[in-house]
N, C-alpha and C positions, 0 to 999 in steps of 0.2 A: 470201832477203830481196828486197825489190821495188827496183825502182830509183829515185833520187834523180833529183825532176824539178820543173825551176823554169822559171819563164814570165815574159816581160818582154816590157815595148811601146817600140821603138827607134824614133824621128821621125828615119828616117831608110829610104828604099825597100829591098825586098825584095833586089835586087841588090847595094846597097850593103851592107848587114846580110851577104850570102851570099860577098862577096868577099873582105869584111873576116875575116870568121869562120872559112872554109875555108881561106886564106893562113895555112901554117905558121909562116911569119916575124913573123908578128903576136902568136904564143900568149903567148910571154916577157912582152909587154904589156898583157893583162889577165886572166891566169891566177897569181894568186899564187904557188902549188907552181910553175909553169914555170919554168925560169932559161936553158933553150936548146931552139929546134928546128930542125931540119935535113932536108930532102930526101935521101932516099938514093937516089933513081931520077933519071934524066935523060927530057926528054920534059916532055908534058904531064899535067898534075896532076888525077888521077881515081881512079875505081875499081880497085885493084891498087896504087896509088902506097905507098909507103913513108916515113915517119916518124920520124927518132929525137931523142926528147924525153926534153931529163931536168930531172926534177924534185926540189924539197930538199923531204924527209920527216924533218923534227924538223931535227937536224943533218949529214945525210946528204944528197949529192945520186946521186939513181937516177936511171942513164938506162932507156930502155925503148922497144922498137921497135912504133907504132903500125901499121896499114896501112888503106886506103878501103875498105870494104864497100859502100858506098853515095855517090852523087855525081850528086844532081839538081839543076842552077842554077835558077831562085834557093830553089827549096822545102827537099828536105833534102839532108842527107848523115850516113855513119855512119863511124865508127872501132872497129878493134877491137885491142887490142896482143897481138903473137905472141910476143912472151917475156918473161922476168922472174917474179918469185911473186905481183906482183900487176897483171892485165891487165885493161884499163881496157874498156868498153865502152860507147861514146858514141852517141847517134841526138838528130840536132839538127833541126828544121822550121821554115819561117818563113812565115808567113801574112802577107800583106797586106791592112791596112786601113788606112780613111779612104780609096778609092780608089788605093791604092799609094804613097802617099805617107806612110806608116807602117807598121812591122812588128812582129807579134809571135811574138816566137824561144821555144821552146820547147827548151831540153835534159835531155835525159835518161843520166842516166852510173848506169853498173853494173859490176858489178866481178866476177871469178873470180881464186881465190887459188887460187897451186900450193906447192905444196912450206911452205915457214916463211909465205908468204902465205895460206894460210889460219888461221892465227893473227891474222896482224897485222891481215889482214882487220876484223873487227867491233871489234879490239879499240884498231886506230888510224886506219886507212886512212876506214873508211866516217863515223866520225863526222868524223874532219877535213873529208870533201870534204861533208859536209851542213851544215856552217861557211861552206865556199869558197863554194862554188859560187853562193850567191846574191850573195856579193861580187865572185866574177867577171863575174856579169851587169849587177854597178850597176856597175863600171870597165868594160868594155865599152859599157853606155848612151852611159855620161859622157864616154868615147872618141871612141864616133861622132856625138855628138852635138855637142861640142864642140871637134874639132878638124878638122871636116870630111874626115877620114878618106874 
């Protein structure tokens, strides 16, 4: 299956869009499925860095360990999670316009199921996150747009 990819224009600079967005501490806040993230490495936060996020699927909260593939300020960055049955696989971009004083963030999330995750895969995982995700981006907008994040 191809991946699940939504585009949104944030009045708010490339930088700020990239700060917000890559800061783990922030996911809880407009990721509906998120309910917690955490840094599991010390140091500074880039390619290599580690992730653990858990999220409520139905009535169940799954953690799952992400890690950085990719870590370009302000442009992209990528996620990819290293265990669990179903691992996420995120590449986000953010384009500057109106002269940088606007952005538009592009993500794209995909998925690989192991084990009972490939069941759950098509049969709950991908349509709930083709639900989210475009709601994650209007509470995200609405975030940085209004609370000066």
């Amino acid at each position: 299956m191809s991946a699940i990819r939504e585009v949104i224009v944030v009045d708010r600079s490339p930088e700020d869009v990239y700060q917000y967005v890559t800061d783990p501490s922030h996911l809880p806040e407009w990721q509906l499925s998120a309910v917690s993230a955490e840094r599991l490495d010390e140091g500074p936060y880039g390619t290599g860095s580690r992730v653990r996020v858990t999220r409520r699927l139905g009535t169940r909260e799954v953690p799952m360990t992400v890690q950085v593939t990719e870590f370009d300020p302000p442009h992209s960055w990528g996620l990819h999670g290293i265990d669990g049955p179903i691992r996420p696989r995120v590449h986000g971009e953010i384009e500057p316009i109106d002269e940088g004083r606007r952005s538009r963030l592009t993500l794209e999330l995909d998925f690989e199921g192991h084990g009972f995750g490939k069941v759950l895969l098509p049969l709950f995982v991908r349509p709930q996150a083709r639900k989210e995700l475009p709601r994650d981006e209007q509470i995200l907008k609405d975030k940085l747009e209004h609370t000066g994040e």
